[in-house]
C-alpha positions as CSV (number, residue, x, y, z in Angstrom):
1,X,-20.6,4.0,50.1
2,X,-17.9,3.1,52.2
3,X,-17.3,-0.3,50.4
4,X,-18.1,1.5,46.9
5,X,-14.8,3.9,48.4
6,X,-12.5,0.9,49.9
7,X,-12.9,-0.7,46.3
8,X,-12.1,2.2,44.1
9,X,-8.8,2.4,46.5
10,X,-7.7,-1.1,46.0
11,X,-8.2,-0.5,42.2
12,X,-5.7,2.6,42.2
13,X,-3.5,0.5,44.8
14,X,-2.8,-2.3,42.1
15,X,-2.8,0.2,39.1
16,X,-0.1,2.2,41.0
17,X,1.5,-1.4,42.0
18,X,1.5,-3.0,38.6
19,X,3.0,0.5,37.2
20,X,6.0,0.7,39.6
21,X,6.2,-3.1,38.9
22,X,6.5,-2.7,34.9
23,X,9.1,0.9,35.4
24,X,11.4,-1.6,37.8
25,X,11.1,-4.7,35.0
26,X,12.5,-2.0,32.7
27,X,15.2,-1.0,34.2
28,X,16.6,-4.1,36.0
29,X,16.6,-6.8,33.0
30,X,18.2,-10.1,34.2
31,X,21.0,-10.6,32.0
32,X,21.7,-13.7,30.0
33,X,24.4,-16.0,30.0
34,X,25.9,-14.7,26.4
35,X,25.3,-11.6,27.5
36,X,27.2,-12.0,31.0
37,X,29.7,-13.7,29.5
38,X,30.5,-11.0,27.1
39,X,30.9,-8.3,29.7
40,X,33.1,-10.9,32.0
41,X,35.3,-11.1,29.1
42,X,35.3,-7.4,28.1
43,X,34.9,-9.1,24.4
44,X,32.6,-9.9,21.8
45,X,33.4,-13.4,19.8
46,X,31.9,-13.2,16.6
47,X,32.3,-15.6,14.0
48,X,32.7,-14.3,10.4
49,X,33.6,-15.1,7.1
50,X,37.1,-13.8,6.3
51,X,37.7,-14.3,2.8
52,X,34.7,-12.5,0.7
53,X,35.6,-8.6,-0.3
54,X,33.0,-6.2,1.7
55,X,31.3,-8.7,4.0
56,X,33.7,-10.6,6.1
57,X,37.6,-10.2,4.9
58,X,41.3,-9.3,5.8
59,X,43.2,-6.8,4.3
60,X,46.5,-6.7,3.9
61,X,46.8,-4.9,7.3
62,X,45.9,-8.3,8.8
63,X,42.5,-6.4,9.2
64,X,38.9,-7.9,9.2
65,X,37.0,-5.3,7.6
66,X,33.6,-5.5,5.5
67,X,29.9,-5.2,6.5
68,X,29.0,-8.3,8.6
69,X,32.1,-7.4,10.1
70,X,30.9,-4.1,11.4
71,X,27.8,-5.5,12.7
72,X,29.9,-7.3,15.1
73,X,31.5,-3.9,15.9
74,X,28.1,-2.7,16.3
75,X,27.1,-5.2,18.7
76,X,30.4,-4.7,21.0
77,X,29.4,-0.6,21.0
78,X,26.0,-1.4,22.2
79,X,26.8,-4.1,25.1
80,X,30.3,-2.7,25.7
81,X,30.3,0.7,24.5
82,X,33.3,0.1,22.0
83,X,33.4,-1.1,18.9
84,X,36.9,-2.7,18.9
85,X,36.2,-5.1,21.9
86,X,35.6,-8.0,19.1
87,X,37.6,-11.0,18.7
88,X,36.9,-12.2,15.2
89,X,36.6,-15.9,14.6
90,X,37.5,-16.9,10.7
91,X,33.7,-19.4,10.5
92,X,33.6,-22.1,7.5
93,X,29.9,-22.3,6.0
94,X,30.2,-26.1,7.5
95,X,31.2,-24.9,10.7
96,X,28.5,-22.5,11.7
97,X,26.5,-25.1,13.5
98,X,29.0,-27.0,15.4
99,X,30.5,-23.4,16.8
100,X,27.4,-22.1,17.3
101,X,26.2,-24.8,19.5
102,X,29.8,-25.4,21.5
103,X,29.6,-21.9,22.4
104,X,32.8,-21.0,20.6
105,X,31.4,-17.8,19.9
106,X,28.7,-15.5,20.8
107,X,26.7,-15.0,17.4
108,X,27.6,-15.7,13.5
109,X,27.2,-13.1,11.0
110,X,29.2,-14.8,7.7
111,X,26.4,-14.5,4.8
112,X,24.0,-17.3,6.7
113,X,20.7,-17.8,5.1
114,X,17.5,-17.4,7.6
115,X,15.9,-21.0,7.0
116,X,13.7,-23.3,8.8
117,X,16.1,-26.0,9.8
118,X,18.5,-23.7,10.9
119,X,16.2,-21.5,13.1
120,X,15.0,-25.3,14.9
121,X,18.2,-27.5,14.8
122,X,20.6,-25.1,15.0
123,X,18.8,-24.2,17.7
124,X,19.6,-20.5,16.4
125,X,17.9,-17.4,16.6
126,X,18.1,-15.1,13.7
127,X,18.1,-11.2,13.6
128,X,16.6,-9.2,11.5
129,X,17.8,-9.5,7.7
130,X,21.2,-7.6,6.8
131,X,20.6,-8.0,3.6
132,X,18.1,-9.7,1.4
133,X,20.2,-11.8,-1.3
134,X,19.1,-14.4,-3.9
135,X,21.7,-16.9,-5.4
136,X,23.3,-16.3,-8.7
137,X,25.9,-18.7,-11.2
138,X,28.7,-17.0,-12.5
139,X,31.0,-18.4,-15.7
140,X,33.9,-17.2,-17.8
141,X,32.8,-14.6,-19.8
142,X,33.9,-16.7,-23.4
143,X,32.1,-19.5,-22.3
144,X,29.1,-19.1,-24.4
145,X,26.9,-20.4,-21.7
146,X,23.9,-17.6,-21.2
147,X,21.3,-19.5,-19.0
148,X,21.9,-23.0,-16.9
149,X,20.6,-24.8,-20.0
150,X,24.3,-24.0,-21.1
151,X,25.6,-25.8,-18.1
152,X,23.9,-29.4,-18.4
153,X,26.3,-32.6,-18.4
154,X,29.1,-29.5,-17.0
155,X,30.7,-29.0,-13.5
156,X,29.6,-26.8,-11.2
157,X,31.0,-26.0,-7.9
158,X,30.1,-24.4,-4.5
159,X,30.8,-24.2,-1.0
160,X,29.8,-27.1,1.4
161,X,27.4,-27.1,4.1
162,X,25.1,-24.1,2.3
163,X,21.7,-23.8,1.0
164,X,23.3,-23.1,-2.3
165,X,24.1,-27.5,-2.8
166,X,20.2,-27.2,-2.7
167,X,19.0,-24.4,-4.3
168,X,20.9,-25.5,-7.7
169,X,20.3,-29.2,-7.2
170,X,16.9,-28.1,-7.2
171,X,16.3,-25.8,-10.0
172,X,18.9,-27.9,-12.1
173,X,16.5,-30.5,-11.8
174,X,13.3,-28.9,-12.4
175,X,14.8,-27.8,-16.2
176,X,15.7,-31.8,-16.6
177,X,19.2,-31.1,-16.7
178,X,22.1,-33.4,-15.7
179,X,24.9,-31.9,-13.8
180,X,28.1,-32.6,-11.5
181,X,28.5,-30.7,-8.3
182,X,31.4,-30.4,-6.3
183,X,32.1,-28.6,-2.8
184,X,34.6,-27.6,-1.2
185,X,35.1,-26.0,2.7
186,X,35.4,-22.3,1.4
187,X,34.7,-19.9,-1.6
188,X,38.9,-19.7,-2.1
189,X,39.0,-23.1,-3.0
190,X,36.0,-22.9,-5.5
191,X,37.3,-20.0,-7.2
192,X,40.9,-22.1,-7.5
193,X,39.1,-25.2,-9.5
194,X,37.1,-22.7,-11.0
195,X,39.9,-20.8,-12.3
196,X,41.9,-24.0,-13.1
197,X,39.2,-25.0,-15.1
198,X,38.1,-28.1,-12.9
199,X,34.7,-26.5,-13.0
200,X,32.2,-24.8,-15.7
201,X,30.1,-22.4,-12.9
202,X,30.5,-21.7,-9.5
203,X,27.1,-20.9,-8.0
204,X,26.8,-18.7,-4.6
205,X,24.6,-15.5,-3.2
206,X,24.9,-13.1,-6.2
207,X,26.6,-10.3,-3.2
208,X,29.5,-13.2,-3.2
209,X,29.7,-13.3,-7.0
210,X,29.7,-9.7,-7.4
211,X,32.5,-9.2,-4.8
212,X,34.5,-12.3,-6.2
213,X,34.4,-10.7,-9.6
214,X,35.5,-7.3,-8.8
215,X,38.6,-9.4,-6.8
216,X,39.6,-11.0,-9.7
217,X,42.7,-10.4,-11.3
218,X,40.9,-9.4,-14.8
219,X,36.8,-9.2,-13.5
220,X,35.9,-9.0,-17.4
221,X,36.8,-12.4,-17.5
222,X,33.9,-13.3,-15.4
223,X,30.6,-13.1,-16.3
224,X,27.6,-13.3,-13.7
225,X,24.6,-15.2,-15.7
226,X,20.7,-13.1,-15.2
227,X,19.0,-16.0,-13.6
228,X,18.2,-15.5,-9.4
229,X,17.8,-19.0,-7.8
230,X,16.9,-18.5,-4.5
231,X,15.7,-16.0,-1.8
232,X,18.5,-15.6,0.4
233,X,17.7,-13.5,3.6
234,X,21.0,-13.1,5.4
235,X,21.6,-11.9,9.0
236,X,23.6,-12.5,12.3
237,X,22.2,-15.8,14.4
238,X,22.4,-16.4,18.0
239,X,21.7,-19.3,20.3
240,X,18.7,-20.0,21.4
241,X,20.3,-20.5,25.2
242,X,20.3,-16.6,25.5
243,X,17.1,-14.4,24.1
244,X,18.2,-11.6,26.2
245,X,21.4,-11.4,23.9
246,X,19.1,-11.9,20.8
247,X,17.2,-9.1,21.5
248,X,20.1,-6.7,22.0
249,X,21.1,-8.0,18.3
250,X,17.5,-7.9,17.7
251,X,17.4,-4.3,18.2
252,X,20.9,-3.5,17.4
253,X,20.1,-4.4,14.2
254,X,16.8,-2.4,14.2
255,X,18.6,0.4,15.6
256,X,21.2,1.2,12.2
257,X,18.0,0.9,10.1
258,X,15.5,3.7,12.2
259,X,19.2,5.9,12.5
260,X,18.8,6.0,8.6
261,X,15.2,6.4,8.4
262,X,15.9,9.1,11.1
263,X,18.7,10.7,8.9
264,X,21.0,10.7,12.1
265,X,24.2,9.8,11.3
266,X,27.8,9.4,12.6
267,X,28.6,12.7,11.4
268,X,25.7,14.7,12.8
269,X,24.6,12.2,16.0
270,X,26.3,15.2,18.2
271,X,23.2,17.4,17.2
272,X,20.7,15.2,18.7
273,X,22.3,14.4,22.1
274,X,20.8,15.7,25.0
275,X,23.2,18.7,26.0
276,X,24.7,19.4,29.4
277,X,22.3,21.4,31.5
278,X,19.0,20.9,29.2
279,X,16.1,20.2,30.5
280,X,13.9,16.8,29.2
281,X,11.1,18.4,27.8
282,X,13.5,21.1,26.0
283,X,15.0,18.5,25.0
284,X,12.3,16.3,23.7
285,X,11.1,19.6,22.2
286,X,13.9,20.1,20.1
287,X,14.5,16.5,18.4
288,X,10.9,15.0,19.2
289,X,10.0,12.5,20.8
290,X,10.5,9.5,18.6
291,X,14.2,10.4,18.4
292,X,14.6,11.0,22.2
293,X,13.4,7.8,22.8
294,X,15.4,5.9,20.3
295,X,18.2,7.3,21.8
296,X,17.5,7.3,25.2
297,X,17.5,10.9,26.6
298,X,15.2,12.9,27.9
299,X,13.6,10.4,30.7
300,X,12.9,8.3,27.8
301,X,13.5,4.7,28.3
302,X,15.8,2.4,25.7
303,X,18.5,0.5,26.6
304,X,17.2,-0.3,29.9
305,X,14.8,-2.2,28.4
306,X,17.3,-4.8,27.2
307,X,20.1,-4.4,30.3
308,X,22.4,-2.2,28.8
309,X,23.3,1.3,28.5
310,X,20.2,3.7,27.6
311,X,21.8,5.3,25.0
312,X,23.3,2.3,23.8
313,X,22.5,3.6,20.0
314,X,24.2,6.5,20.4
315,X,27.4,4.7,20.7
316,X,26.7,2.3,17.7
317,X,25.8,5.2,15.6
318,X,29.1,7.3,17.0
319,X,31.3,4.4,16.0
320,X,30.1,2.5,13.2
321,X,27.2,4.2,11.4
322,X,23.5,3.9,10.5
323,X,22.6,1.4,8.0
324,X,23.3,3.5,4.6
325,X,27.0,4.2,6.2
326,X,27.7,0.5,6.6
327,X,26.5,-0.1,3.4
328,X,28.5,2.5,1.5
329,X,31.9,1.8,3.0
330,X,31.6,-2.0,2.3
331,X,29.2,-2.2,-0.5
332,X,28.7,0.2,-2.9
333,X,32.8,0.9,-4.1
334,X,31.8,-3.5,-5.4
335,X,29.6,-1.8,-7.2
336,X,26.3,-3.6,-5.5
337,X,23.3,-1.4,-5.5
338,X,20.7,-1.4,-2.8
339,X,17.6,-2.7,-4.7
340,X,15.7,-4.6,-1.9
341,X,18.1,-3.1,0.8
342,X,16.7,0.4,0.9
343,X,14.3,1.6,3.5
344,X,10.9,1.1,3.4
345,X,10.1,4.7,2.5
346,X,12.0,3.9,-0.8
347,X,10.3,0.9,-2.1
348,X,13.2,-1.4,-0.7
349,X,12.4,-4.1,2.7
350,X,14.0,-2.5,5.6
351,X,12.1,-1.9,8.3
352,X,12.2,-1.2,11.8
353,X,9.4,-1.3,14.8
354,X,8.8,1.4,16.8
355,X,11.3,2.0,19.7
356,X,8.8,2.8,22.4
C-alpha cells in the first residue's frame, strides 16, 4: 500500500514538474538571431519591391506605401510595437537570394512565388500566402492578339530572375509555338520596351498587370489577355538561420487573417481590450475565449509563446489593420477583386490555425 502510495506521488510530482516546465517554455522563448538583431537595431529591414502600384511603391511623398509594404509595418508592430520602425530596402526579383542570404535584410515580401527551389536553396522560409496569384500576359489593346497563339514568332518580355521566364517558356512550348524572350532587372524597364514597341507581350502575376494597367498613362490602351499560366502563391520569406523570427511572421501573418474572421478591426479593436480594473474571467466572459486568447488578455497566453509582447496583435491590428483593411487600402481602388483571397468562410483560401 505504501509503495502503491509513493508511486501515485511520483506520478503527480512529474505531472506537476512537466506542467511548470511547459508554462516556463512559454514564457521565456530564446530569441533568434534575426529576431535579436531587430530589437538591437530598434528596426525592421525589409526588402520590397518599390515600383508596382499597391504592393510595394513610392509615392510622390518619397513614401513606400502598398500591401507587402504594410506587412512589413505589421511585422515591426508585433516585434517592436510600432509600425514605422521599418527601413525599406528597394529588392530586384534577381536580388532576392543574394540579400536574403548576406543578411542585408531581415525578410522579403516583393511578390515572391512560394516554390521548391526557393524554400531549399534559398535556404528561405516562407509565411503563409499574402495572396494567391496566377500569371497573366498583357498586350496593346489594337493588337489583335486574343490568346498566346497570337503571340508565336513575337517578343515577349519579363522580369529576370522570376518563375514567370518559366512558366511562359513552358506553356509557350506545350502549344508548339516559337517565341523570343527578353528580361530585364525590373518591371520599369519592361514596360519601357514594351511601350516602345521592342516587345509584343509582357508576361508577369496578373496583380502586377492589373496594377501596371491602371498606372498607365491611357490603361484602355492595354489589354490583359483571359489565359492564367501559373499558380503563383506569394508571401514574405525568411531565412532559414532564424525559425523563431519565422514564426513571429508565421503568425503575424495568421494573426491579420483570424482579426478578419473575428471582425475586429482597427476601428473597433478598443472594444475588445481587456479594460483597467476587469477581472479575467469578466473579461473572457465578455469577448470569449477564442478572442482573449488571440489577443492575449485575460491570463491567456500569445505572444509569449513566440518572445514578444502578449498582445502583440493588438498593436498590429491598432496600426495597420486586419487582412480585409490591408487589402482595401492597397488593392481594391486597382480594381483587383478578392476571388481566392477571401476567408475561408467565403469560398476563398485564407485560413488561419487556432491561436491556442
Amino acid at each position: 500500500m505504501r509503495r502503491l502510495s509513493l508511486f501515485i506521488l511520483a506520478i503527480l510530482v512529474l505531472v506537476l514538474t512537466s506542467s511548470l516546465a511547459l508554462a516556463q517554455d512559454a514564457t521565456t522563448v530564446q530569441l533568434g538571431p534575426v529576431t535579436k538583431a531587430v530589437m538591437d537595431r530598434g528596426q525592421l529591414v525589409c526588402g520590397v519591391n518599390s515600383t508596382v502600384r499597391g504592393f510595394g511603391f513610392v509615392n510622390d511623398a518619397g513614401e513606400f506605401s502598398g500591401f507587402d509594404v504594410d506587412y512589413c509595418r505589421a511585422l515591426a508592430a508585433a516585434i517592436l510595437g510600432d509600425s514605422t520602425k521599418v527601413n525599406f530596402r528597394p529588392t530586384v526579383a534577381a536580388d532576392r537570394q543574394t540579400v536574403l542570404q548576406s543578411g542585408e535584410v531581415d525578410l522579403i515580401i516583393r511578390n515572391t512565388t512560394f516554390t521548391l527551389s526557393r524554400d531549399t536553396l534559398w535556404g528561405a522560409t516562407f509565411a503563409p500566402t499574402t495572396f494567391y496569384d496566377g500569371q497573366g500576359v498583357m498586350v496593346k489593346a489594337d493588337s489583335g492578339v486574343d490568346g498566346l497563339e497570337g503571340l508565336a514568332g513575337g517578343i515577349i518580355c519579363t522580369n529576370a530572375g522570376t518563375t514567370t521566364e518559366l512558366n511562359i517558356t513552358d506553356a509557350m512550348k506545350n502549344l508548339n509555338l516559337d517565341f523570343q524572350l527578353q528580361t530585364y532587372q525590373d518591371f520599369n524597364a519592361v514596360m519601357s520596351t514594351f511601350n516602345s514597341g521592342g516587345c509584343d507581350a509582357v508576361t508577369t502575376d496578373r496583380s502586377g498587370l492589373v496594377s501596371t494597367k491602371a498606372s498607365q498613362a491611357d490603361p484602355g490602351a492595354y489589354k490583359i489577355l483571359d489565359v492564367v499560366l501559373s499558380k503563383e502563391p506569394l508571401g514574405p520569406l525568411s531565412a532559414q538561420s532564424d525559425p523563431q523570427f519565422a514564426d513571429i511572421l508565421r503568425w503575424g501573418v495568421y494573426g491579420t487573417i483570424q482579426a478578419e474572421e473575428f471582425g475586429i478591426t482597427s476601428k473597433n479593436i478598443g472594444d475588445y481590450v481587456q479594460k483597467d480594473g476587469e477581472a479575467d474571467d469578466a473579461y473572457n466572459a465578455r469577448v470569449g475565449a477564442d478572442i482573449a486568447r488571440f489577443l492575449g488578455y485575460g491570463g491567456n497566453q500569445s505572444g509569449s509563446y513566440l518572445g514578444i509582447d502578449n498582445n502583440f496583435m493588438v498593436k498590429v491590428i491598432q496600426q495597420v489593420g486586419n487582412y480585409a483593411e490591408i487589402y482595401d487600402r492597397n488593392l481594391t481602388p486597382l480594381g483587383l477583386d478578392r476571388g481566392p483571397n477571401q476567408l475561408w468562410t467565403d469560398g476563398g483560401l485564407l485560413y488561419a490555425p487556432p491561436f491556442r
